[in-house]
MDAnalysis code that builds the backbone (N, CA, C; Angstrom):
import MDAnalysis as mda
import numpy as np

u = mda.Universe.empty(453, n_residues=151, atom_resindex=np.repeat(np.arange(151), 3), trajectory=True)
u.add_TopologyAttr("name", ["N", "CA", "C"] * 151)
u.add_TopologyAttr("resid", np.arange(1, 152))
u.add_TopologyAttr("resname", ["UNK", "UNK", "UNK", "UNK", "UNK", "UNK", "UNK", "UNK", "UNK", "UNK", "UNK", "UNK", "UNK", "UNK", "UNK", "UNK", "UNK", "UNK", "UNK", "UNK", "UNK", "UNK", "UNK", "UNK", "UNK", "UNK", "UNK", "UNK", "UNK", "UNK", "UNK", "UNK", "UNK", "UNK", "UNK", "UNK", "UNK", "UNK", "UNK", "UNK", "UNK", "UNK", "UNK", "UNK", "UNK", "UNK", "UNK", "UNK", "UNK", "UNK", "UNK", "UNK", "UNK", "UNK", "UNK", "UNK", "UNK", "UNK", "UNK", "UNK", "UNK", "UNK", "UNK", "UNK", "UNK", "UNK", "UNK", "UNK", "UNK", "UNK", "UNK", "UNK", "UNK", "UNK", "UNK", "UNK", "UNK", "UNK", "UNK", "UNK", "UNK", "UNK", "UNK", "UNK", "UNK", "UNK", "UNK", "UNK", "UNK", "UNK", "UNK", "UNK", "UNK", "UNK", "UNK", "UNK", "UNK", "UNK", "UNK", "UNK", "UNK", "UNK", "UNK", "UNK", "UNK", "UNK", "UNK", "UNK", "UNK", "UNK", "UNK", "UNK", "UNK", "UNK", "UNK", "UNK", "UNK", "UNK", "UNK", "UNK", "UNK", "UNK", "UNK", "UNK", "UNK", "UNK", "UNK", "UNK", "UNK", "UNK", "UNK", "UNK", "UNK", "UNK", "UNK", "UNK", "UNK", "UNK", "UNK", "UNK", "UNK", "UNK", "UNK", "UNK", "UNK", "UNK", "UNK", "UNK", "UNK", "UNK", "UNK"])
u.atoms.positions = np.array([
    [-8.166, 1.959, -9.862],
    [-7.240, 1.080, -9.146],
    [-5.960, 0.958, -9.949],
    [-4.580, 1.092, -9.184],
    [-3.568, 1.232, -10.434],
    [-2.560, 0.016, -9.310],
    [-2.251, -0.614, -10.913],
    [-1.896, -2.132, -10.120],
    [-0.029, -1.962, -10.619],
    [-0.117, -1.084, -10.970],
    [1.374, -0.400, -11.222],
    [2.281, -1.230, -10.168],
    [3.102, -2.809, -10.272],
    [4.089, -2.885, -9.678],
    [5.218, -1.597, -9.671],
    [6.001, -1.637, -8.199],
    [7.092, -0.804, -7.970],
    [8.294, -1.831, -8.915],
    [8.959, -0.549, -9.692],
    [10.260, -1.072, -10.217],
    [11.313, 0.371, -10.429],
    [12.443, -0.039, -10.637],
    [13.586, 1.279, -10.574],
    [14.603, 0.425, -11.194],
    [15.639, 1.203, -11.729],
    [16.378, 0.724, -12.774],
    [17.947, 1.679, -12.463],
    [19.214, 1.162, -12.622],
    [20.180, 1.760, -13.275],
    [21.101, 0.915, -14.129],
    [22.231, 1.745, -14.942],
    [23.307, 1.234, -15.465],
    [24.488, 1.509, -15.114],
    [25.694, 0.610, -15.916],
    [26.464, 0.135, -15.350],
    [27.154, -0.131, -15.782],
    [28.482, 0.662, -15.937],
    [29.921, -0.599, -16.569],
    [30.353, -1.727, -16.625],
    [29.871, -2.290, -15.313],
    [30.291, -3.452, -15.238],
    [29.459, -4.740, -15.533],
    [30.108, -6.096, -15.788],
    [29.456, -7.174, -16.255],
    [28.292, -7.256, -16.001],
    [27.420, -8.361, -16.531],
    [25.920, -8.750, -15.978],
    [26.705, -9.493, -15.007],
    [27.719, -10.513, -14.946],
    [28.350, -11.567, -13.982],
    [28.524, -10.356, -12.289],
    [29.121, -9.125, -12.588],
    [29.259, -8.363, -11.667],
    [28.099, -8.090, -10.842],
    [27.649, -7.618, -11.462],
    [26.421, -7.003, -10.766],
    [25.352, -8.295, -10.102],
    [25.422, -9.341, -11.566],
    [24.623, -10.475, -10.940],
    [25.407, -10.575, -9.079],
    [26.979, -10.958, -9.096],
    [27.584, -11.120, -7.673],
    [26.852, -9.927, -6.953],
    [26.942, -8.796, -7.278],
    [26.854, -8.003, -6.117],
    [25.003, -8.173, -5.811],
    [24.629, -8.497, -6.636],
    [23.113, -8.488, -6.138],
    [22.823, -9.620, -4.829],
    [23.540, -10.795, -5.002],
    [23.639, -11.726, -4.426],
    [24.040, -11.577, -2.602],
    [24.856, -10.679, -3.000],
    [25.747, -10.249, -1.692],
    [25.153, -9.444, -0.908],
    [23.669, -9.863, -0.246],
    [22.574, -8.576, -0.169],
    [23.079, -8.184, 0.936],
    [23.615, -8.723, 2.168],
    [24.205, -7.783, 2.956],
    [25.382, -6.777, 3.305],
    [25.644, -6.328, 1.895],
    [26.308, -5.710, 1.199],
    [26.175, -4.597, 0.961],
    [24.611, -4.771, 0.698],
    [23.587, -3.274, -0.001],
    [22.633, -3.456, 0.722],
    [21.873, -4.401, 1.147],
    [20.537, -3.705, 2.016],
    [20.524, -3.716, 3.162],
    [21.028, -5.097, 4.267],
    [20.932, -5.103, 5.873],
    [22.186, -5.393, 5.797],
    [22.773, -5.374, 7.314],
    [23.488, -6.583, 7.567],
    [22.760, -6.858, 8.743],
    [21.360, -6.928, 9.197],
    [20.721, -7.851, 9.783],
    [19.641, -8.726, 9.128],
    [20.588, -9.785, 8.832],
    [20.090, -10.339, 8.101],
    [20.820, -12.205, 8.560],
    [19.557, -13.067, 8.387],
    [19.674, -14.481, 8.734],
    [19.769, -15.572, 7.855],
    [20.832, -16.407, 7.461],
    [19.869, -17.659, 6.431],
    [20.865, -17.476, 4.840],
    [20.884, -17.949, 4.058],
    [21.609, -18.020, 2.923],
    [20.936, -17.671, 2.011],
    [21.418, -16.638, 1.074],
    [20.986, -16.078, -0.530],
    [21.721, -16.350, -1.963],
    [22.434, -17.277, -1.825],
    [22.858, -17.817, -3.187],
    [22.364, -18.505, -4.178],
    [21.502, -19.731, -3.867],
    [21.325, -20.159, -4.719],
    [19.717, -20.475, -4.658],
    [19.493, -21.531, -5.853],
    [17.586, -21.348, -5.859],
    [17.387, -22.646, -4.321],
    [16.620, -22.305, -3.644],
    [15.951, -22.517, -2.732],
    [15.891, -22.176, -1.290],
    [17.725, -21.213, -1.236],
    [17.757, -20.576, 0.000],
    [16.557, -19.628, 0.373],
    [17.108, -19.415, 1.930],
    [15.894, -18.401, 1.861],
    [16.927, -17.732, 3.137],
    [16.119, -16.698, 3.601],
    [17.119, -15.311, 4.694],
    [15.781, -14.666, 5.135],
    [16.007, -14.200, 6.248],
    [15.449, -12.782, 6.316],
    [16.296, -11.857, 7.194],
    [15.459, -10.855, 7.249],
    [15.807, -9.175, 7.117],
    [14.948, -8.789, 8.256],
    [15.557, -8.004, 8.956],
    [15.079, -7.244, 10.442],
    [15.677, -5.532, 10.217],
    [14.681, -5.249, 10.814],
    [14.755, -3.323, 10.420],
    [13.904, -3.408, 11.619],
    [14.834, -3.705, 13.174],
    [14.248, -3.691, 14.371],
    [12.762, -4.047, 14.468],
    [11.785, -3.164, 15.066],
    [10.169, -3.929, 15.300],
    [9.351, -3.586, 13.885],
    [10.244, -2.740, 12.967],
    [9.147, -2.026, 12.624],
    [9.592, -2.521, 10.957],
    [10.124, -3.672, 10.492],
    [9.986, -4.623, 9.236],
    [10.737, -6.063, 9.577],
    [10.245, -7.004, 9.274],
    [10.953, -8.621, 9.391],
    [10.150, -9.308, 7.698],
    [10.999, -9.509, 7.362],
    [10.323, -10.422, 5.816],
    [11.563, -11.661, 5.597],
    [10.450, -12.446, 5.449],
    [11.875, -13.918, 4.662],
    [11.494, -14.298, 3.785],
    [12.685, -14.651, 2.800],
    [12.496, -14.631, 1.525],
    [12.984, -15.764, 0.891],
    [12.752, -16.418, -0.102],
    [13.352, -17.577, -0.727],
    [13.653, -17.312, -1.938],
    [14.498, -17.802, -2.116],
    [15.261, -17.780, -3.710],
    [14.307, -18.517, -4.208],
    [13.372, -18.182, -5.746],
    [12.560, -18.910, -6.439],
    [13.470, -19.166, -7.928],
    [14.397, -17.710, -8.251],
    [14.988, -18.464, -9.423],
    [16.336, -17.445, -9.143],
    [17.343, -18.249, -9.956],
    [18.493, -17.848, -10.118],
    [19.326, -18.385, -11.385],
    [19.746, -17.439, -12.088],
    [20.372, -17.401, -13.177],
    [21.372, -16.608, -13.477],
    [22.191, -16.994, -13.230],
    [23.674, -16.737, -13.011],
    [24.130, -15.543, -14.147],
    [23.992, -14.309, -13.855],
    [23.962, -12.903, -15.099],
    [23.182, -12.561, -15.593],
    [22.111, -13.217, -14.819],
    [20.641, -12.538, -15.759],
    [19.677, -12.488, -14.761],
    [19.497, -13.508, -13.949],
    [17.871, -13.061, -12.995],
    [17.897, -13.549, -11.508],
    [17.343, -12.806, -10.840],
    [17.413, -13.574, -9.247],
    [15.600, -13.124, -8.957],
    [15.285, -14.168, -8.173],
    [13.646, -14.081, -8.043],
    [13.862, -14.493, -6.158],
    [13.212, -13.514, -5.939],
    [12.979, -13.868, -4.444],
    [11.368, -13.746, -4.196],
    [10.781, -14.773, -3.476],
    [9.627, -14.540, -3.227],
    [9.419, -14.372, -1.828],
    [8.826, -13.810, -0.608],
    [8.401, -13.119, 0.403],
    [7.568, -13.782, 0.679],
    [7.792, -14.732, 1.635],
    [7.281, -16.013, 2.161],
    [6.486, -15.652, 3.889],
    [7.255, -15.063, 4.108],
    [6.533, -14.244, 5.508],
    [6.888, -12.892, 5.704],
    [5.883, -11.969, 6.428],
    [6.751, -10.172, 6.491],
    [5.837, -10.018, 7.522],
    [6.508, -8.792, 8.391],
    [5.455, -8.499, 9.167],
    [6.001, -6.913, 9.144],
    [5.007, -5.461, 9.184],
    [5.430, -4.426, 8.760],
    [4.721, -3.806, 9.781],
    [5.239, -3.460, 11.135],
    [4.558, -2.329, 11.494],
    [3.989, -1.365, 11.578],
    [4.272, -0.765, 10.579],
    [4.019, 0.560, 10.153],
    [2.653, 0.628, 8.905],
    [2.041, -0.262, 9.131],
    [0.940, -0.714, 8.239],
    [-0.042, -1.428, 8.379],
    [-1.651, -0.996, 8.226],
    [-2.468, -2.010, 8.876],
    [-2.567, -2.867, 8.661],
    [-1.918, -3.519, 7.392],
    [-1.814, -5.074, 7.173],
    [-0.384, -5.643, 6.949],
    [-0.443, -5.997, 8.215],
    [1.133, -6.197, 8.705],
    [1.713, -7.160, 7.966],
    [1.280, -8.199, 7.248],
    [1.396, -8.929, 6.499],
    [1.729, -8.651, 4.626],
    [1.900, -7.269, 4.686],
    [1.095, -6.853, 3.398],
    [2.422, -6.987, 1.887],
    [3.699, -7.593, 2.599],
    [4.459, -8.458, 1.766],
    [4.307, -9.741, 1.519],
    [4.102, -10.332, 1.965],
    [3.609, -11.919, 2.013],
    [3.115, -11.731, 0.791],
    [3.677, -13.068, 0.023],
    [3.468, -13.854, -1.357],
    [3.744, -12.391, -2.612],
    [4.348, -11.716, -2.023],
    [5.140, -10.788, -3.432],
    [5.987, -11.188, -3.815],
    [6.583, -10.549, -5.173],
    [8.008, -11.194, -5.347],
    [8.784, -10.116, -5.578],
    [10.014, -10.313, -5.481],
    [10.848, -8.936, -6.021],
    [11.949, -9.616, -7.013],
    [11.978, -9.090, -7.784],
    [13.047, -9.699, -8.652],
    [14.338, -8.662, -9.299],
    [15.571, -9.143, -10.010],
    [15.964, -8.460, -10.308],
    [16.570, -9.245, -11.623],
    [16.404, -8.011, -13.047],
    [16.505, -8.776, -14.564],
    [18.025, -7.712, -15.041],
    [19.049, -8.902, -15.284],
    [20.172, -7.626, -15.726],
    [20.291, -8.255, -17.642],
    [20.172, -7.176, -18.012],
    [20.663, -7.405, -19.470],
    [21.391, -6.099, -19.802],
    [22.224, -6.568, -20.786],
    [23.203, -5.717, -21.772],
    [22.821, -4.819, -22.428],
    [22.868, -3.399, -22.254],
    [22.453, -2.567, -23.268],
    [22.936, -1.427, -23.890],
    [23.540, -1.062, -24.995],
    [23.962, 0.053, -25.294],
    [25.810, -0.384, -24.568],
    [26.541, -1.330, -25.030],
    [27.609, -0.980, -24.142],
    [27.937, -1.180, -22.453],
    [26.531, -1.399, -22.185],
    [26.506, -1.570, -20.493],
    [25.090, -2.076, -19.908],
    [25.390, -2.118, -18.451],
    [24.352, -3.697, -18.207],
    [23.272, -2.755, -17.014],
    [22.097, -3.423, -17.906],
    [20.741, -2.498, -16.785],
    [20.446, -3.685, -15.437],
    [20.513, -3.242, -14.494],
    [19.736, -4.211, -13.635],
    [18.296, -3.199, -13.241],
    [17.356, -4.297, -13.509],
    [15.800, -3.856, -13.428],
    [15.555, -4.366, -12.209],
    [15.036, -4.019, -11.246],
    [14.616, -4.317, -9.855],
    [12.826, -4.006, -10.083],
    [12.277, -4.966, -9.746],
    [10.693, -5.190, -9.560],
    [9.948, -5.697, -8.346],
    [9.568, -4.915, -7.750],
    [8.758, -5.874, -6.156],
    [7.192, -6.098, -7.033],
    [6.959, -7.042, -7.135],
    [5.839, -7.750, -7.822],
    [4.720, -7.754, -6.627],
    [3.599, -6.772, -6.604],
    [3.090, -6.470, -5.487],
    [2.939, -5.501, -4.627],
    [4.036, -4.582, -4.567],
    [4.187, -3.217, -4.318],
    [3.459, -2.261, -4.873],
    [2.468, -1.903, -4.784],
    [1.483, -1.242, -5.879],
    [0.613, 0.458, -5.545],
    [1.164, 0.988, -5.972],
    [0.206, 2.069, -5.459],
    [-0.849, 2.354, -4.423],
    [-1.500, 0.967, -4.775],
    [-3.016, 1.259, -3.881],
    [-2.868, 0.418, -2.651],
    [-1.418, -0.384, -2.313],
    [-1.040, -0.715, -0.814],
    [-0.520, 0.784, -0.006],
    [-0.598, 0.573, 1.178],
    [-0.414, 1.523, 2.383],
    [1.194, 1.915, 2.482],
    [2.049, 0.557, 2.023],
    [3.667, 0.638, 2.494],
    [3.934, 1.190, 1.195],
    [3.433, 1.426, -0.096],
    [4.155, 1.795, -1.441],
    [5.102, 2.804, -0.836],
    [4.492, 4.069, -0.694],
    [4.879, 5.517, -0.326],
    [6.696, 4.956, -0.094],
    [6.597, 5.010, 1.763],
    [7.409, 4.354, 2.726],
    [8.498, 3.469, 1.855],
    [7.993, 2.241, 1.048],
    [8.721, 1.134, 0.571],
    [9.238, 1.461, -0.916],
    [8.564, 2.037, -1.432],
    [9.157, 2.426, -2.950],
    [10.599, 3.543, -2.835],
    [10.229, 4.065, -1.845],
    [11.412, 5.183, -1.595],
    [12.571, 4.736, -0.694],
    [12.274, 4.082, -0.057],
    [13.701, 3.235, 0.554],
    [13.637, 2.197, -0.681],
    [13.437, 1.328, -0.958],
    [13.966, 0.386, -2.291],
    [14.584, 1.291, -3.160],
    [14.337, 2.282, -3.654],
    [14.523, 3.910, -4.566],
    [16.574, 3.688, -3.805],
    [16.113, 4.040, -2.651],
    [17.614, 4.548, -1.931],
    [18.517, 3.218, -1.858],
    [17.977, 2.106, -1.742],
    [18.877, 0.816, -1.573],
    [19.386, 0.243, -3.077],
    [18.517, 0.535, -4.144],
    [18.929, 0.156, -5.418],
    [19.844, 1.220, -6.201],
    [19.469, 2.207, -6.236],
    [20.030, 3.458, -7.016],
    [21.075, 3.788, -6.144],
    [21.324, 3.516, -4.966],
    [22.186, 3.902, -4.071],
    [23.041, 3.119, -3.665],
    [22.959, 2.435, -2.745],
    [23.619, 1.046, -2.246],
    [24.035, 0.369, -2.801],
    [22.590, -0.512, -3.979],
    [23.546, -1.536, -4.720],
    [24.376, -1.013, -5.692],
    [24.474, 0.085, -6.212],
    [24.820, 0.867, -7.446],
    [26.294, 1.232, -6.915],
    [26.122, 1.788, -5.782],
    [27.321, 2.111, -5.352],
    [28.220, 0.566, -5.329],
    [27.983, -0.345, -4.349],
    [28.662, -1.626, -4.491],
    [29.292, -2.191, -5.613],
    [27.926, -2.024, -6.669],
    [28.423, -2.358, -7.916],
    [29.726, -2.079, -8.967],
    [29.495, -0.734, -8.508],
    [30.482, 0.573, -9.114],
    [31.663, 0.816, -8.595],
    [31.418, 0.795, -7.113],
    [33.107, 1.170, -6.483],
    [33.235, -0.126, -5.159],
    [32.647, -0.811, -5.378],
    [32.997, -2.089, -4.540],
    [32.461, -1.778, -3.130],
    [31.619, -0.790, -2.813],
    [30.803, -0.368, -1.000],
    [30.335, 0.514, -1.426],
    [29.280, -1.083, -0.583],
    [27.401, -0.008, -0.648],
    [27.308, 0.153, 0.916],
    [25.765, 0.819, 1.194],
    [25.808, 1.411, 2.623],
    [24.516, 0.623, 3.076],
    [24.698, -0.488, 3.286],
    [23.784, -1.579, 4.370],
    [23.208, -1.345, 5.305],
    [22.081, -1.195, 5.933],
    [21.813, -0.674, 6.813],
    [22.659, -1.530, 8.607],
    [23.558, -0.680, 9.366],
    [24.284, -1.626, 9.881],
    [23.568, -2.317, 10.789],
    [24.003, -3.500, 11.444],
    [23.303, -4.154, 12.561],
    [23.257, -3.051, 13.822],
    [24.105, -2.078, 14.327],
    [23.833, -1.225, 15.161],
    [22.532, -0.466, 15.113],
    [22.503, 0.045, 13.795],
    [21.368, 0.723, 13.789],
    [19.848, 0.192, 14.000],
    [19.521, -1.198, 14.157],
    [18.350, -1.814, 14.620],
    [18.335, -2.721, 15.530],
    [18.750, -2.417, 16.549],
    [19.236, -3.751, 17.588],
    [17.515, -4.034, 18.163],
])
């Protein structure tokens, strides 16, 4: 049994303060269908990817250049026999300074090998972190998935 949480990592020129903003700004980099407020600790939002993902999430911690904790309070995943199979994960993201420049660590706490959505979910998180938010981060536009594309 390999309890291997999903995590992915890049770096970055810019501030922990930067990146902390752009992480914040999730419809920026991951939807822009998306409901509800992500700033500070107790908001919560969710996320629609048409029939086939809905998850809401609450801010559990926030620390302004260093950590954002969202925990996954409800999900429902079509594409999986346990449609539920985000519920009570967390995903977090840890930025520290290193070498000259700032890592943001992205972790879905729960995402694990031996669930059904890893495959599917590790590889789009893969494309929304290394991609999207990285891009945002870096040249100011990331590629959100638009509201057209899941009506």
């Amino acid at each position: 049994m390999n309890n291997q949480n999903f995590t992915v990592s890049f770096l970055a020129d810019q501030t922990p303060e930067e990146i902390f903003n752009a992480v914040n700004n999730v419809h920026q980099w991951w939807t822009e269908n998306i409901e509800g407020s992500f700033q500070k600790q107790g908001d919560e939002f969710e996320v629609r990817f048409g029939d086939i993902h809905y998850s809401k999430q609450k801010l559990t911690e926030v620390a302004p250049g260093k950590k954002i904790v969202w925990l996954v309070t409800d999900s429902h995943l079509s594409f999986v026999k346990n449609k539920s199979e985000w519920t009570g994960t967390t995903i977090s993201f840890e930025i520290t300074e290193q070498g000259g420049q700032t890592q943001l660590r992205f972790t879905h706490q729960g995402l694990v090998p031996d669930e059904e959505c890893y495959d599917a979910c590790s590889s789009a998180w893969t494309g929304y972190i290394q991609g999207s938010l990285k891009n945002l981060v870096t040249t100011g536009k990331g590629q959100p998935t638009p509201k057209e594309m899941v009506a």
